[in-house]
N, C-alpha and C positions, 0 to 999 in steps of 0.2 A: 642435517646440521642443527644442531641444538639453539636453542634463544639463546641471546645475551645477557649476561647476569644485569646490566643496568635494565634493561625490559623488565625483568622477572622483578627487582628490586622497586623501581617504578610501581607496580602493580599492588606490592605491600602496603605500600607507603600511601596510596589514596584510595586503598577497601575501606577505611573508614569514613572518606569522605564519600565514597558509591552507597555506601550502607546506608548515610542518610541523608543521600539523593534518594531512594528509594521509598525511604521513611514518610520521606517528607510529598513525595505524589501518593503514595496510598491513604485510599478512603478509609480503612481501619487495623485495626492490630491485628487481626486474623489475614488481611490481603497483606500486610506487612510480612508478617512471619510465612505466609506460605512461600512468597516472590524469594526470602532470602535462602528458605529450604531447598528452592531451585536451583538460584543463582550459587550457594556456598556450601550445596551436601549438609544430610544425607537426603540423597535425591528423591526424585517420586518412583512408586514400585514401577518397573518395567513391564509395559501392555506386551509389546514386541520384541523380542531380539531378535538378530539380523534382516532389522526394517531397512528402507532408503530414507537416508537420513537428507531432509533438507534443511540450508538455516536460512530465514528469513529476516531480513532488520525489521522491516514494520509494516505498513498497511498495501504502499507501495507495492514492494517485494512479494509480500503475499498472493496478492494480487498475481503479480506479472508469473510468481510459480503455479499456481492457481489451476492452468490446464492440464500443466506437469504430474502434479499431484495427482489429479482427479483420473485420469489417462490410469497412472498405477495403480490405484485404490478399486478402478473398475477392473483392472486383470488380477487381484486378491493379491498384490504384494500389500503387507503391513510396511505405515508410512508412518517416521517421525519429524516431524516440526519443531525443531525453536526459533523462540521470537529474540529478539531485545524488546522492545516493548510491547505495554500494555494493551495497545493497539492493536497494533501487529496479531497478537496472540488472542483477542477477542475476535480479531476477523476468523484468524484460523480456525476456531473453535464453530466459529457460527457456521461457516461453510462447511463442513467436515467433520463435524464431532455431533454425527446425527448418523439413524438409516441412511444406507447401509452399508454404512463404512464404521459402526461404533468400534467392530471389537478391531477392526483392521488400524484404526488413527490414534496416535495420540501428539497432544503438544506442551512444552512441556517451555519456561525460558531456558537460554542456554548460559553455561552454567558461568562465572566472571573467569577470566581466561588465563587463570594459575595453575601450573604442571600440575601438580597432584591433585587439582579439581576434573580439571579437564581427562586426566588420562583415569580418575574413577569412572567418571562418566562413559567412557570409554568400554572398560571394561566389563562396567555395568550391561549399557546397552548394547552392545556386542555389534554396530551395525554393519551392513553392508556395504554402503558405498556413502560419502558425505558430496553433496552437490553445494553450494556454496554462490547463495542468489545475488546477482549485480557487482558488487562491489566490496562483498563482506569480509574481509580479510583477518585473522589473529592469529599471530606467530604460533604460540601453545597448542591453539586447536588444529593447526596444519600439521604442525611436528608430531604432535603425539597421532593425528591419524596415519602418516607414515609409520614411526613406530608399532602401532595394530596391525599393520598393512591393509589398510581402509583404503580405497581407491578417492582419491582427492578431487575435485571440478568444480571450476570457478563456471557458472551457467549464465547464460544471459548476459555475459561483462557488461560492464561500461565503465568508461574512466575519462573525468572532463579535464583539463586541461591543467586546471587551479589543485585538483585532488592530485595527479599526477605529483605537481612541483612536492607536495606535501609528502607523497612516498618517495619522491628523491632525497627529500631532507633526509631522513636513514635509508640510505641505499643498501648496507650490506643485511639492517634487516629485512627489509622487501624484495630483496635477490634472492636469499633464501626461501623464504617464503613459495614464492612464486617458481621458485624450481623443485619444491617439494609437492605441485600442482602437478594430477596427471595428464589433464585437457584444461585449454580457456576459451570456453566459446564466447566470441566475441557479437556484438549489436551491431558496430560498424567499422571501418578500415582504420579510423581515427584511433579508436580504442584499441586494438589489437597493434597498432604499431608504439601506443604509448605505453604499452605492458612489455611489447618487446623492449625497448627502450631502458626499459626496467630491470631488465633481466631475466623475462620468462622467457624460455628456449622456443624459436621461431615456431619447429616443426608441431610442437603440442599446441598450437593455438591454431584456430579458424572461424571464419566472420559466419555469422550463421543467422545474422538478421535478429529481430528484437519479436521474443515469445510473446508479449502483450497483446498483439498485433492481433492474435489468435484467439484473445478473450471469447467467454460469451458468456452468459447470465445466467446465473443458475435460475432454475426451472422454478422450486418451491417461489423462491421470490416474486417470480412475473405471476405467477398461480397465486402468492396472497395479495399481488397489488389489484388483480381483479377482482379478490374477493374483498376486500377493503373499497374501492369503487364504491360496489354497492350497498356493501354494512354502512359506511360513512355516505353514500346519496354525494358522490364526487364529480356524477356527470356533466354536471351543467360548469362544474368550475373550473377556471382556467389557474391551473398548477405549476409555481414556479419554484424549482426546487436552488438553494445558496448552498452549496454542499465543501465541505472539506475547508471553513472560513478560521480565520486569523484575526486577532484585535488590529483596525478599527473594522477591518471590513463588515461585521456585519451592522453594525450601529452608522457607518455611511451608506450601506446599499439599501437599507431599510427607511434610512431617512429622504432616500432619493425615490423610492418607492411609494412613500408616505402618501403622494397627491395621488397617484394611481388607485391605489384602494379605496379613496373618498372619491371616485369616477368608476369603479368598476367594484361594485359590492361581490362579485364573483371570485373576484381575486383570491388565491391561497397562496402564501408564499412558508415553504417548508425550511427550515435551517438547520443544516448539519454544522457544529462548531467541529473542527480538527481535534481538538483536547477535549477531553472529558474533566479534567480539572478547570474550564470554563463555562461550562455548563452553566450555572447558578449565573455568574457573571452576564451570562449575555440575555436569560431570562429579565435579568435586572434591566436592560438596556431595553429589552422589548417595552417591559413596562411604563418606562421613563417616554416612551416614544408616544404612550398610551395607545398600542394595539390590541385588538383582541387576542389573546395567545393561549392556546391547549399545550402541556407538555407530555411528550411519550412516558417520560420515567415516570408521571402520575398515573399513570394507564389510563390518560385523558383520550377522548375520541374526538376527534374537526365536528365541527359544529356548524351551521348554516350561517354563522354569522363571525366565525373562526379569521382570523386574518393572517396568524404568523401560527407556524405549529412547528414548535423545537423540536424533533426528532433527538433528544438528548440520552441516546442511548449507544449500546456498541454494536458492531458489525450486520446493522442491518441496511448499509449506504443503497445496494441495489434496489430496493424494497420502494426508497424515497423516490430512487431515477425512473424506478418504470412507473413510478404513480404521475413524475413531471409530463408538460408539455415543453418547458424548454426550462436551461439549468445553467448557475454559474459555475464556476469551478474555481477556488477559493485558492490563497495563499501566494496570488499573483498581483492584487494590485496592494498589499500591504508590503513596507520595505524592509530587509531588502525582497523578500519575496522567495520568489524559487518557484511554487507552482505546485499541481500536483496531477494527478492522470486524469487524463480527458477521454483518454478511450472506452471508460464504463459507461459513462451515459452516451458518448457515440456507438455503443455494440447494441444500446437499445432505441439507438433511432431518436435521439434524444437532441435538439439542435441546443449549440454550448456554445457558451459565453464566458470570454474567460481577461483576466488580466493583463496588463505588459510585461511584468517580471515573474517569465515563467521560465528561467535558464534552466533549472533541475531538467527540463522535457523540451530541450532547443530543440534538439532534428525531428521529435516527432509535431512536435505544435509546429514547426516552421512547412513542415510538409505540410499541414491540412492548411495554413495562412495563404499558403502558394497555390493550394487550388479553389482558395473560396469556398471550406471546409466549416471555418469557424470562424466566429467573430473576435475579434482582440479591440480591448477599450482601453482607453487612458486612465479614468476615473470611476467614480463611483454613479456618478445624473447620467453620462452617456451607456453606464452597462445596464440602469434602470429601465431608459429609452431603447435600447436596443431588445430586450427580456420582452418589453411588450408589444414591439415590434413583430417579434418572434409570434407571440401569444395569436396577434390579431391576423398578421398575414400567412396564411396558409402556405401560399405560395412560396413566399421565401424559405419560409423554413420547411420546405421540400427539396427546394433546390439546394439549400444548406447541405441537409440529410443524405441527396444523391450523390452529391462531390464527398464526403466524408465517408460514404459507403464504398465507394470507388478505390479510396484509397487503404479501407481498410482489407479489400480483395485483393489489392497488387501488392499487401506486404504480409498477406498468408502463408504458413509455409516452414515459421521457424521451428517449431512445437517439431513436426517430423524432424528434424534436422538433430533437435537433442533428443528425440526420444530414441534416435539412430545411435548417437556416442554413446547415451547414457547404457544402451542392451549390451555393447557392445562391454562392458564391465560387469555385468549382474551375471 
């Protein structure tokens, strides 16, 4: 079934204001023009034809396809990635665009979702099968991979409630859509009956539990957080990593933290901002606070007398968790919030601390909250207190670690499950 001319005409009509959405996050005229030779042809030369094509939105996604990818890149299928964001596509690259998987990976953005970009693209990279991470949906790019006869798979679903109402508002194009899907593995029962609901055809859908669940940390990174230990002399300090944070948060958790570092000269507290376009901004704010502060992007190194060290760089988020002894997890107590995954520093044994508005990750935060997994704060002085709580008592945050460990064994399991459908097309 073909898009709708209103879709396709929509689409014309705000490329020029995407163009300079685009203009206007990139750091210079050379990341400018590469992002739109992506996004609008003619595209980048082709590493692979007939790769498994995944697309991911952003750091998230990445993330959760993460074991998927790495699974095929280790039995020598050539694998391609697009992102939507810059994110997204800095993580991919970090994890995966190394030994020894150089000549097998490439990632590339995916391309803005107009018939004759999309179906270049197409032709271009000739791929084998497109998996389609969470929730990513685009008319064009589904259509035309039926047209290729590209085997279609929405992986990992998920669909909340409030996104559902949103694909009803155009139901005949989201019906479409989703019956030009060859499988929807679903995360959970909710999901899979709100897709039916939709109009994906019952018998192509099945619940198959949520891939994340499966993480685990890449190696190189636990390997340079021990070597960094000891270049940097980290033994003695107690390491609090604010990872994946949002305006105000780090200018309140920092201020609620303030007296702790005038009481504990040991104190390190690391800061990952979510955006790399705040960067600069939240440096500002360190300094206003008058902390001591190294920043990665200077190729600064922690210093014995170091207080706050901005990690203001891209996809090295694991590198910061295995260097933590306990960690916040950012974009929960700013409003409205949403949250972001908690699973990466729980797969390193990492005890986490995290926000109230953390809807984007209700069933899986609500699982570790129900077994006295993780801590959940109201504000910014009680996540401060809680962090060093963490730091001082050993004990808790063992018992934290065991109940979070527990539950991340009883929801192992999904990764076979798609790498079962997914063989079952190659």
């Amino acid at each position: 079934m073909a898009t709708p001319f209103w879709y396709n005409a929509a689409l014309a009509l705000i490329k020029p204001l995407y163009k300079s959405k685009i203009k206007k996050r990139a750091e210079s005229t050379e990341q400018f023009q590469q992002e739109c030779l992506e996004r609008f042809g003619p595209f980048q030369p082709v590493k692979n034809r007939q790769a498994i094509w995944f697309h991911v939105v952003s750091v998230g996604e990445t993330n959760a396809a993460q074991p998927l990818i790495e699974h095929y890149l280790k039995a020598g299928h050539p694998v391609l990635v697009t992102n939507t964001t810059k994110t997204g596509q800095a993580r991919a690259k970090s994890l995966f665009l190394k030994a020894p998987y150089l000549d097998l990976f490439q990632a590339v953005y995916l391309p803005a979702d107009q018939k004759p970009l999309v179906r270049q693209f197409f032709s271009l990279y000739q791929p084998k099968l497109l998996a389609l991470v969470e929730t990513e949906l685009w008319p064009n790019l589904i259509d035309q991979a039926q047209h290729f006869q590209v085997p279609c798979l929405l992986i990992n679903a998920r669909l909340s409630e409030k996104s559902a109402k949103g694909y009803a508002k155009v139901k005949g194009l989201t019906r479409g859509m989703l019956q030009n899907l060859q499988q929807l593995l679903a995360q959970d029962l909710a999901t899979q009956q709100r897709f039916i609901a939709l109009g994906m055809p019952s018998e192509r859908t099945r619940v198959v539990g949520n891939i994340k669940f499966d993480i685990r940390a890449p190696e190189d990174f636990v390997e340079q957080a021990v070597q960094l230990q000891q270049t940097w002399q980290l033994a003695h300090r107690k390491i609090i990593t604010l990872a994946s944070t949002h305006a105000p948060e780090e200018q309140q958790l920092l201020t609620a933290l303030k007296p702790y570092f005038a009481e504990h000269p040991e104190l390190l507290c690391i800061v990952i901002p979510r955006h790399p376009e705040r960067f600069d901004e939240v440096a500002v704010q360190v300094q206003k606070l008058q902390l001591n502060m190294q920043r990665r992007s200077l190729a600064e190194v922690i210093q014995l007398d170091t207080q706050v060290y901005l990690a203001d760089s891209m996809g090295e988020m694991w590198l910061w968790y295995a260097l933590s002894q306990a960690c916040y997890v950012g974009g929960s107590l700013n409003e409205p919030g949403g949250g972001h995954n908690i699973l990466e520093p729980i797969a390193l044994n990492v005890p986490t601390v995290l926000g109230k508005n953390y809807f984007n990750f209700q069933t899986i935060v609500d699982e570790f909250v129900q077994a006295d997994a993780v801590k959940v704060v109201e504000d910014a002085e009680p996540a401060a207190a809680v962090l060093m709580t963490l730091l001082e008592d050993t004990e808790q945050a063992n018992t934290l670690n065991q109940a979070a460990q527990k539950i991340m064994q009883l929801n192992t399991g999904s990764l076979a499950k798609h790498i079962q459908v997914i063989d079952a097309y190659l």
